[in-house]
N, C-alpha and C positions, 0 to 999 in steps of 0.2 A: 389810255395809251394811244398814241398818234400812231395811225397808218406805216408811217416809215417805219418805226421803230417794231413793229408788229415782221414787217419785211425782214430788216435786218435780224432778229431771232429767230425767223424760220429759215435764214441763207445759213445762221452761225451751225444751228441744226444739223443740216446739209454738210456744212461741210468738215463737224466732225465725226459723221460718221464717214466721210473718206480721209483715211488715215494716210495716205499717199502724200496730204496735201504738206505733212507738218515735218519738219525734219530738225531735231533735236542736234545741237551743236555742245553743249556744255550745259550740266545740271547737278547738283548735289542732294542727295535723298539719304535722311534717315531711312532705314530698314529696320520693323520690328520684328527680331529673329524671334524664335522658342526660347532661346536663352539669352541674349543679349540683346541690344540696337548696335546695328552697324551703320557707318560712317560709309556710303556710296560717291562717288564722283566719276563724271563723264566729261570726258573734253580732248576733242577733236579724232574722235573713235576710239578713244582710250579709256577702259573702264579703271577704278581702282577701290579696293575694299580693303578695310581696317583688320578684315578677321585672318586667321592665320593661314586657314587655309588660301587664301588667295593670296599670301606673302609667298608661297611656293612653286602655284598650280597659274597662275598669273587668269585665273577663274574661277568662280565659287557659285555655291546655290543663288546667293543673293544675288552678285550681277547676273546670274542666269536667267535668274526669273524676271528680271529686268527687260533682259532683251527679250523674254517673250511677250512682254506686257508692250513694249515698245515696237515689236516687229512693226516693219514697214517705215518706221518712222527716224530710225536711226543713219545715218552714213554706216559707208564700210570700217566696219569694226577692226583697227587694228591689232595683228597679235603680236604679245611680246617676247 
C-alpha cells in the first residue's frame, strides 16, 4: 500500500470519530424489532415509521433510537 493511501485511511479515521462532521439529510433503514422489521425513513428532519405506534405518537422506539445512534449528526428534527 502506497504512502497516500496509508494517509488517506488514517484522515477517514479521524474524521469519523468526529461525528460533528457528517450531517444526514435522507436515509431509509430497515429496523430489526423483537417482533417485526420496520420500514424507517428520514428526509429533511422528518422521521417516519411503519409500526403503529408511530401512526399516532408521530415517534416510536425505533426512530428513537435512531436519533440516539445519530445524535450529532442529524438536522433539527421536525415535529409533526
Amino acid at each position: 500500500m502506497d504512502s497516500g493511501m496509508i494517509g488517506k485511511i488514517d484522515k477517514a479515521k479521524r474524521y469519523a470519530q468526529e461525528r460533528k462532521r457528517f450531517r444526514f439529510n435522507k436515509f431509509d433503514v430497515v429496523f430489526h424489532g423483537d417482533n417485526n422489521d420496520h420500514a424507517i425513513s428520514f428526509d429533511s428532519g422528518v422521521f417516519k415509521c411503519d409500526c403503529d405506534f408511530f401512526t399516532t405518537h408521530h415517534h416510536c422506539g425505533h426512530s428513537m433510537a435512531l436519533e440516539i445512534l445519530l445524535e450529532d449528526t442529524l438536522p433539527e428534527i421536525v415535529e409533526a
